[in-house]
N, C-alpha and C positions, 0 to 999 in steps of 0.2 A: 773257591774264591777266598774262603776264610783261611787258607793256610797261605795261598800266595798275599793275602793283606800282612797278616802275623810275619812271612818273608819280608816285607816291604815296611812294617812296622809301623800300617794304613790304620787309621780307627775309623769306626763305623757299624754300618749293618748292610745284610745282603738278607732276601727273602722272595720266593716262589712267587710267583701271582698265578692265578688258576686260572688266567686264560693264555697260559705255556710260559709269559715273559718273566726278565726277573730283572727286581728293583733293587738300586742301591744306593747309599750314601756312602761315600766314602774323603777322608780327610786325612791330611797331612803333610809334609815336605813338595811342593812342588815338582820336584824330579819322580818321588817315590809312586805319586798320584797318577803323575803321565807315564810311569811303568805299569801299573794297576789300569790302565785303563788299555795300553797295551796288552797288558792278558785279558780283559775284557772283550778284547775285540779277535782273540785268539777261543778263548773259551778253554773249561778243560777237555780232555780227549773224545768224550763222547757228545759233546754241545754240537749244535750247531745253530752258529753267531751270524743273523743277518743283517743287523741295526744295529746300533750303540750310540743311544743319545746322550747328549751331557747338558747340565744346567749346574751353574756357579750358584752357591749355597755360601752364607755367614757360615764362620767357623762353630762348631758346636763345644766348647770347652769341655763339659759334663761331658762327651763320648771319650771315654779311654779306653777304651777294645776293641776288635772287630767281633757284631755278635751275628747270629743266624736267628732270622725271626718267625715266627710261626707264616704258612703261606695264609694269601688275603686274596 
């Protein structure tokens, strides 16, 4: 997810949850976002993607990168 963000030039975070899901914030261009969400809903090659929820979120200014964060 962090290289196809860094593709898309998405800022944010993506991190594990231990009970198998994973979380994300992610921000930026409107079109950029609905690609990113796009590949979300594809996964990478070995995922397997059964749900994809979204919730609108204020912009987060202070995020300028996509980071990986410890899993929670």
């Amino acid at each position: 997810m962090r290289e196809a963000a860094d593709d898309l030039r998405i800022t944010g975070w993506v991190r594990n949850r231990r009970d198998g899901t994973v979380e994300a914030v992610v921000q930026g261009d409107d079109d950029h976002v609905e690609r990113m969400l796009a590949w979300c809903r594809r996964g990478p090659l070995a995922a397997r993607v059964t749900t994809v929820t979204t919730e609108a979120l204020n912009v987060d200014p202070a995020m300028d990168a996509f980071e990986l964060r410890k899993t929670e």
